[in-house]
N, C-alpha and C positions, 0 to 999 in steps of 0.2 A: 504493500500500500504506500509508503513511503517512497520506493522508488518509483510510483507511478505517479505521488501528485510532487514529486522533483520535475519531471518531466514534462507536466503540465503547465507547472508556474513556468510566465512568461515576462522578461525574459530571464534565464538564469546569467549566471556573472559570464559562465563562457559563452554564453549564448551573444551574449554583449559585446567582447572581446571579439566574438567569430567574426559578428556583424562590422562593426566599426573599423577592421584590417579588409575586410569585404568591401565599403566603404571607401576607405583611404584609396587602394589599387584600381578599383574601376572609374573613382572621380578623376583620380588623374589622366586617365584616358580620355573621358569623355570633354569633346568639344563645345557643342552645343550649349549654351546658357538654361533654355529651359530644361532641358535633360538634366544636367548636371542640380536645379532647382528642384527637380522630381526625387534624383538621387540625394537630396539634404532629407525631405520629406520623410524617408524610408526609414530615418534614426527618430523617429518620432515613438514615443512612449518606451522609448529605453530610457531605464533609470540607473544611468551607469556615468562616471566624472568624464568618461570617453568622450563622449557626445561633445560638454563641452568645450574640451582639449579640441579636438577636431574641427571645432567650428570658428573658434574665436576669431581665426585671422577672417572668414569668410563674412565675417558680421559687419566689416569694411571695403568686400568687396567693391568693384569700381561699376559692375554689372547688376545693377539693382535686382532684378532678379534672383538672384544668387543671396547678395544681401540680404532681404525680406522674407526668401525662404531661411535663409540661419538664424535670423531674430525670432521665427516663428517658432521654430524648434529649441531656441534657448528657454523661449519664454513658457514654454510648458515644459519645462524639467520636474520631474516628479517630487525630488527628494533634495531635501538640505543637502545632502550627502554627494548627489549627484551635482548640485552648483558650486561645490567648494572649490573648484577652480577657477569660477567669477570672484568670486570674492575677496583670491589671493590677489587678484588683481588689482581693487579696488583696495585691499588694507597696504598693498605695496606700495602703489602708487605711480609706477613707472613705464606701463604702457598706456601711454595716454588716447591712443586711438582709438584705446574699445571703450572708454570711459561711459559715455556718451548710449552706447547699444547696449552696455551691461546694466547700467542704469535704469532705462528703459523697459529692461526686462524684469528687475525688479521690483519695477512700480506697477507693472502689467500684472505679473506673476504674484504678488503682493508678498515677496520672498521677507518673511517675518527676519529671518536671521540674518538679512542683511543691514537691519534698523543700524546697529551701532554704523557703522561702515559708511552712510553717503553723507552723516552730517561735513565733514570738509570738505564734501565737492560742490557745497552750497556758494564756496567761496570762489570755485575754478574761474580764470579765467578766461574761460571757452565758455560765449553764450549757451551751445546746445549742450553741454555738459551742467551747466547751472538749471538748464530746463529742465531737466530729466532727473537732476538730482533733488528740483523742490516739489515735481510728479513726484516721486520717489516719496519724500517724505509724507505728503498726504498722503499713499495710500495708502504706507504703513503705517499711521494716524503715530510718527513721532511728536508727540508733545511738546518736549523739550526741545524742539526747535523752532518752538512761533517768532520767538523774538527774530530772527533770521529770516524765517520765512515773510513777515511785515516788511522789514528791509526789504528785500525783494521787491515785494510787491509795489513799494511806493519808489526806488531806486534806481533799482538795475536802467542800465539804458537803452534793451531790446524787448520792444511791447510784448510778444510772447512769455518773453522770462517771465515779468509782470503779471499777464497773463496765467500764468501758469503757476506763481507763488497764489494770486487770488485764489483759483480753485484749491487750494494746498492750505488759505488762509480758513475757506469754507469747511474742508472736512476735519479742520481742528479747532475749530474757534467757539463751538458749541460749548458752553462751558468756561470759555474763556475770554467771556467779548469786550474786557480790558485791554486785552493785548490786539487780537483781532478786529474787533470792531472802530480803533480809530484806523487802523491802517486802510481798512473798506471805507471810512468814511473818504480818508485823504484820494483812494483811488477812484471815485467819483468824479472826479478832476480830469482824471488822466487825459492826457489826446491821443490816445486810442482807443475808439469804441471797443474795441475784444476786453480791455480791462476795464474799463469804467462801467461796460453792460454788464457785465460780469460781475463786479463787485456792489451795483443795483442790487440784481437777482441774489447773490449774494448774501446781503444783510434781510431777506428775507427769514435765514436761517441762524447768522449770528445777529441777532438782536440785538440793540440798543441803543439809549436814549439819543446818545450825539450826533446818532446820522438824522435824527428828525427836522432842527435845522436845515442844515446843507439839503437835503432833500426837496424840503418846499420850496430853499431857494431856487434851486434847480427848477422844480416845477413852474417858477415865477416866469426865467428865465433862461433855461434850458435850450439847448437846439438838438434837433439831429433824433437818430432813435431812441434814443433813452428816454426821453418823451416817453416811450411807449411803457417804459417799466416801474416809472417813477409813483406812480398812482400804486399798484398793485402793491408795491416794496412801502407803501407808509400803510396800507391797510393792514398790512401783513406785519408792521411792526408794533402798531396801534390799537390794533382793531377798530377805529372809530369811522364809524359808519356813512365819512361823508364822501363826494365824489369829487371827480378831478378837478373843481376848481381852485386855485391856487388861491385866492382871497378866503374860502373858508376856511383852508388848512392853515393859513397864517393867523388869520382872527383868534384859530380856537389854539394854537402854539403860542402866542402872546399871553394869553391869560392861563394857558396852561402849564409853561416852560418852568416856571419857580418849584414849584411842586408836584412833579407829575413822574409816579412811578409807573413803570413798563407794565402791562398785562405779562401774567407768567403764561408758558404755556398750554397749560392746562385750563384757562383761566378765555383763552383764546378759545382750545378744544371746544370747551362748550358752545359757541358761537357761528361754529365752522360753517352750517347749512346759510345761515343769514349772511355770513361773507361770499361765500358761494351765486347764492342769490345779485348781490351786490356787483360783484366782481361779471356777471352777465350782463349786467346795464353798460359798463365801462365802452366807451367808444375812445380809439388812437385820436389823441389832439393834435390839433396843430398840422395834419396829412399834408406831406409834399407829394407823397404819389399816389394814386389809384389805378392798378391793372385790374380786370377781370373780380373788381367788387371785395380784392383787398387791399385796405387803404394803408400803410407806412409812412412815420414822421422822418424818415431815414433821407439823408441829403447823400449818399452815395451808392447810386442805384444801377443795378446792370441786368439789361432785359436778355434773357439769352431765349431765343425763338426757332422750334423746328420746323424745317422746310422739304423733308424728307418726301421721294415719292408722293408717299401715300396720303400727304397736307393740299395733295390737289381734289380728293374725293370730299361728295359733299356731304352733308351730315345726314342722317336718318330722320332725326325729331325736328322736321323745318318749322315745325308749325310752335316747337317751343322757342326756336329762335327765333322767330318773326315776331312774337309776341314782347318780344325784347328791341326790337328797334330793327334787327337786319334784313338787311332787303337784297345780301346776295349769301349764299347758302355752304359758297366750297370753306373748309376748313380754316385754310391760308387766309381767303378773304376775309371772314369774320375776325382773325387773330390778327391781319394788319389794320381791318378798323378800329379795334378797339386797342390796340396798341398806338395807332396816331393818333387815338383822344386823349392817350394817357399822357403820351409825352407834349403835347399841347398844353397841358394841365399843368407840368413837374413845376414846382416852385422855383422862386428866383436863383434861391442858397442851393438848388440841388446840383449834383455834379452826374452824370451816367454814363453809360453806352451802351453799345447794344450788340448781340452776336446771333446771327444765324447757323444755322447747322444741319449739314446732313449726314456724307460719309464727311467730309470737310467742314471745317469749322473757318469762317468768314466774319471779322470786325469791321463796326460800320467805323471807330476810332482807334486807333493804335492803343488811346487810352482815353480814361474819365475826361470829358469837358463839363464845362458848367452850361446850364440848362436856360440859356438867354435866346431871344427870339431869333437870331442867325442862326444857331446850332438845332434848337427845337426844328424847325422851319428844314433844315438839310437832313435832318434825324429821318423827319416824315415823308419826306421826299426819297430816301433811301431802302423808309419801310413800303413805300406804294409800289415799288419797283419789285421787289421781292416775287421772287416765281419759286414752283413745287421743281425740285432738282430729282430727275426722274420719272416717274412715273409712266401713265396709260400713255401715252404717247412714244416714251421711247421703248415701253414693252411693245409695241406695235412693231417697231423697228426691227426690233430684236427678234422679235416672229418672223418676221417679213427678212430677215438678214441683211439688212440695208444700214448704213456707217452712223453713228450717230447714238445706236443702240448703249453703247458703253455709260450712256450717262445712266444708264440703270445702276450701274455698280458707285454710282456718284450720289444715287438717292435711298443710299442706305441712311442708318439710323444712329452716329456715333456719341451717343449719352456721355458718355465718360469724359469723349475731350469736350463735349460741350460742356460739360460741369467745370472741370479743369480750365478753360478758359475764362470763365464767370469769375474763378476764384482766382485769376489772374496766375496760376501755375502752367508753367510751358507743359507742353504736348510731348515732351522728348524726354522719356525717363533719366536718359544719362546726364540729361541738363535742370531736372528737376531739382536735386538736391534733398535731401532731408524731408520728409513730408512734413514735418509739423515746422519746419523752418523757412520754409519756402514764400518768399513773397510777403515777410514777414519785416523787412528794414523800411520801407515807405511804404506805409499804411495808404495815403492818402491817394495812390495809384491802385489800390484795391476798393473796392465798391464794399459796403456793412451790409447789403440788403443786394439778395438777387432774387428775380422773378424766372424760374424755368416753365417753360411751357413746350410740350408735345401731344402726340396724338400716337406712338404705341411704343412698347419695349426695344432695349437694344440689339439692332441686328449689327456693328460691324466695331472694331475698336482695338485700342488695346485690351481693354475689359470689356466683357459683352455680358456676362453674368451680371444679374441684379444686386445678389448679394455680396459678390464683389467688389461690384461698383458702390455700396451703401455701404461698408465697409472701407477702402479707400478713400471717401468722400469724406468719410466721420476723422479718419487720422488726419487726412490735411485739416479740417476745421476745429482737431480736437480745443485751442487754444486759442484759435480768431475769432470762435462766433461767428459767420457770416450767415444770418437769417438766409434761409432759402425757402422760398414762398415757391409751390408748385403748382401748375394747373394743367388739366388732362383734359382731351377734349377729342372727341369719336369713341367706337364702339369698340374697346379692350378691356382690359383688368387693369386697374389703373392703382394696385396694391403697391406696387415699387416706388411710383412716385409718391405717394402718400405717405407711405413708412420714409421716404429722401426728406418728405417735411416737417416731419412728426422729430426726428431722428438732429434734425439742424434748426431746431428755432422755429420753422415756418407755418404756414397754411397751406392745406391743399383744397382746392379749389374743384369740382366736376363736371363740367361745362356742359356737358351731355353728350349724345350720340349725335 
């Protein structure tokens, strides 16, 4: 019996040994990147220090591919036992180039025995090594590093880092909203929306009295989206039952400020359905934009719009669009009319652009302009233009064998760089860089608010999988926030884009069939 459940438990230590010399010999053969990414894969659920030995240098490869597969497989290492070779690293101190992936792995991994070990790389001099190290510290909920991790937050001088101590200040600061709580309040401030909306949302959970001030100020005077969180974040710190105008909340903070202790939470609990209630009435103030009937006070907006094939067919339920204002029925058409009201409409302070897409991805601006009567006025002019890339026409071609046909293979559906271009990250993985570092040193060339809009799933890309692509999407935005507002429009399952908005901040929208 015993040497049968030896034999069974999987893997055993030689089984591990076998595999990982098995490993070494054939990787080195292998040319191909994704191959060689398939063969990372295959050391997955071994719980042996091999694994990590073997992978380390690959966690820097220069073939992102390769890279992503060894982080994936770091990051699910089963056993303290089997990371101990991370960790020499990090108590060493002296390969700095995996600092950064190891890291990362165990903030992912939520690798408990790593806690002593990242508090000095809060200090590195390597932005993405500071990033990773105060992820790191929230999600191993180190305590004894808030004072550190507030530094950060209000500090450092790359808005991610920033970024990323907030979230780190949120899952420790419960309990501690002395230390936490001014530093949320200071990063209110910030000029990057990813920390400043973030540390809103924020003090929803580390409470307290000092952000009530600056908040209403903000609400007095405020620009941009945070508008949109500001009301929600005083309810939620108050419970006091009034609504977004900024004259009531300071009336009743002038006679309240002297004396006025916090509702504890329990004290809220009771309450919850009548905030509920509340918090349904709430409409976005101040709206610089309106696509497709959701509104945004967000002054840097990027319409990314598909024009694939299939945006030349007309819709099924005309009699439900007609009843709405449209008087021509194809897809396209309805999605450049009400795309040229919108951008008619965008406020003065706004800045946008706009991206078409089908298998190619097409900007109507290199970058953000601001939203004044020249640029609106060429914007719509750019959208009226807009044709279905593919479709019944050139499948006719293609039946018929006649030149011309290829643009079918142009009117495929490529989601993934359409997203990727929205979030201002190149199309070229080896030019990407870091996913959560990317496009992350001038905010101001990246849009806080994008509106995605298509009519069905992805058919061509580097990623074509949904959950891939929802995946991907979520690590580049782990630490920018970038709302992604989705709307879906003709007759598919329209579950991907909905979970793309659910999953980023956003609304999704269901235009019909």
């Amino acid at each position: 019996m015993l040497a049968t459940a030896l034999l069974l438990a999987a893997p055993t230590l030689f089984q591990a040994d076998a595999t990982i010399k098995d490993f070494k010999r054939v990787y080195r053969k292998e040319k191909k990147p994704e191959n060689k990414a398939e063969l990372i894969y295959s050391l997955e659920d071994i719980d042996d220090a091999g694994v990590a030995k073997v992978l380390l240098k690959l966690l820097v490869d220069k073939e992102p591919l390769i890279a992503e597969a060894a982080q994936a497989v770091i990051t699910q290492l089963p056993s303290a036992t089997a990371r101990v070779p991370l960790r020499l690293v990090l108590e060493e101190g002296k390969q700095s180039d995996y600092f950064a992936s190891i890291l990362r792995a165990a903030a992912d991994g939520k690798w408990k025995e790593f806690q002593p070990v990242v508090l000095p790389y809060l200090e590195n001099s390597e932005e993405s090594v500071r990033l990773w190290a105060v992820t790191a510290v929230g999600a191993l909920h180190h305590v004894d590093a808030l004072p550190q991790v507030a530094k950060l937050a209000t500090e450092d001088p790359f808005p991610l880092v920033r970024a990323a101590a907030v979230q780190a200040l949120i899952q420790l600061g419960k309990g501690h909203e002395s230390v936490a709580g001014p530093a949320l309040v200071q990063a209110l401030h910030d000029s990057s929306i990813s920390v400043s909306s973030a540390a809103c949302v924020g003090l929803r959970t580390v409470r307290c009295k000092e952000a009530i001030g600056p908040l209403i100020t903000l609400l007095e005077s405020g620009e941009g989206r945070i508008l949109e969180q500001i009301w929600p974040t005083l309810v939620a710190i108050t419970d006091q039952p009034f609504n977004d105008d900024p004259s009531i909340w300071r009336r009743w903070w002038q006679q309240a400020e002297a004396t006025y202790t916090l509702p504890t939470d329990a004290e809220i609990a009771k309450r919850r359905e009548a905030r509920a209630a509340a918090n349904a009435q709430y409409t976005t103030p101040k709206a610089e934009a309106d696509f497709m009937g959701v509104k945004t006070s967000s002054r840097q907006i990027v319409f990314v719009i598909d024009v694939s094939g299939s945006m030349e067919e007309e819709v099924i339920d005309r009699e439900s669009f007609r009843e709405r204002g449209f008087t021509r029925f194809s897809k396209l058409e309805i999605v450049k009319e009400e795309l040229a009201r919108s951008i008619d409409q965008l406020g003065d302070q706004v800045v946008f652009n706009i991206y078409s897409f089908a298998s190619k991805v097409h900007p109507w601006r290199k970058s953000p302009v601001p939203a004044n009567a020249l640029n609106k006025k060429s914007a719509i002019a750019w959208v009226k233009k807009l044709k279905p890339i593919g479709g019944g026409q050139a499948a006719q071609m293609a039946a018929a064998g006649l030149r011309g046909s290829s643009k079918l293979e142009d009117g495929r559906t490529n989601t993934y760089a359409a997203l990727l271009a929205g979030l201002g990250v190149s199309a070229d993985p080896k030019k990407r860089g870091p996913m959560t570092e990317t496009a992350a040193k001038d905010p101001d060339k990246v849009a806080d608010t994008m509106f995605f809009l298509s009519d069905g799933k992805p058919t061509v890309g580097e990623l074509v999988d949904t959950e891939d692509i929802k995946t991907a999407i979520a690590a580049i935005n782990r630490f920018r926030g970038v709302v992604i507002h989705t709307i879906a429009i003709g007759d598919f399952t329209s579950n991907f884009i909905r979970e793309l908005a659910e999953m980023n901040g956003g609304v999704f929208v269901d235009l019909g069939r």
